[in-house]
Structures are given as structure tokens and as C-alpha cells.
N, C-alpha and C positions, 0 to 999 in steps of 0.2 A: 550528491546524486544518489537516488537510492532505485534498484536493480531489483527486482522481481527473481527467485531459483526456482522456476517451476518443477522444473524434471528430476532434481536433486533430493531437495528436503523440505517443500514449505519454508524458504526461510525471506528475507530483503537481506541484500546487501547494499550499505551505508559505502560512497566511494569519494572519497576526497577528491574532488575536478582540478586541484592544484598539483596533485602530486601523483594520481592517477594510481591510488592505489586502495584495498579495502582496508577502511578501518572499523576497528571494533569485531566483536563477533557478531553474524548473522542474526537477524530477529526472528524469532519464528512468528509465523504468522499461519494459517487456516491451510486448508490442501489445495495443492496446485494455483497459487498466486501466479495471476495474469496480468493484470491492471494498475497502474499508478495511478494517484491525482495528488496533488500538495492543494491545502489551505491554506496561503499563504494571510488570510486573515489571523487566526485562529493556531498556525504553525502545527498543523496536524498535515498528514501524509493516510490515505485512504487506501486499502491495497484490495481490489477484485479474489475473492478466493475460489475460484471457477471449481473445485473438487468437491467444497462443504455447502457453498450457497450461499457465503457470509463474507462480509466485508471488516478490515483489521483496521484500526482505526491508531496511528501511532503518534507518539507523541513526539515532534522532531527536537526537542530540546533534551528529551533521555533516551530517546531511540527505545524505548518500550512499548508495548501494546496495551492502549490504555481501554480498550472497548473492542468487541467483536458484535458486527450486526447481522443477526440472519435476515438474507434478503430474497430467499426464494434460487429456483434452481438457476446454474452455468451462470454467474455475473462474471462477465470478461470485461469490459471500456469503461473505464471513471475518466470523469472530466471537470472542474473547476471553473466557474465562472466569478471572476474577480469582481467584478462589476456588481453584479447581483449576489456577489457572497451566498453560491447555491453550487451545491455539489450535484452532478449526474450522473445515474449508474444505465447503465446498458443489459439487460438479460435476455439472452438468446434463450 
């Protein structure tokens, strides 16, 4: 599971659902991450950066940031549709 630290440090945190614990260190990612979405085609994890305007695009097999996309101002709600293999962003 990966967690959003908005108020902390820009960072995701990677949570193990078996053992209910964090692993690895923190990703950073863009200011103020609000939003998750998983690709689960693709194995990418999309993170809303509502501070910068950009979206962090990770890669779930290294837990690294492989892309940052400027997307215009506050993107808070990503969403994934399996079906259509098409990501959706939300900007307030």
C-alpha cells in the first residue's frame, strides 16, 4: 500500500498490508502529495502533488520516481481505469 505524507515532507510511504508495517525509506515525491492512483497495467503508482502542480509517476517494482509531470495548478484525485488503461486527474 502506498500512503501519501502531505504535512510532513513530500514523501510516499510503501506499507507492507501483511505485516502492517513501513518498509523501505520514504519516496520523495513533488510538494504536498495528496492523491494516489496504481497502474496496475503498466505497475506504475501516480501521486497528485497539489503544492508544485505536478504529478510523480513511480515505479512500483523500485519504489523510485521515474517521471514527474507538470500538470497545471492544486491536482488533488487520480484515478485509474482498468478497463480502458487510462489514468484521470482532477484539478481544482
Amino acid at each position: 500500500m502506498y500512503v501519501a505524507n502531505s504535512f510532513v515532507d513530500g514523501t510516499v510511504f510503501v506499507i507492507d498490508t501483511n505485516t502492517n508495517t513501513v518498509t523501505g525509506v520514504p519516496i520523495p515525491v513533488g510538494d504536498f502529495p495528496v492523491g494516489i492512483a496504481y497502474d496496475s497495467a503498466n505497475e506504475r503508482m501516480y501521486v497528485a502533488n497539489r503544492g508544485d502542480g505536478t504529478v510523480s509517476v513511480i515505479d512500483t517494482n523500485t519504489n523510485t520516481v521515474i517521471d514527474t509531470i507538470p500538470v497545471g495548478s492544486v491536482p488533488q484525485f487520480l484515478a485509474y481505469d482498468p478497463i480502458n488503461k487510462e489514468s484521470m486527474l482532477l484539478i481544482l
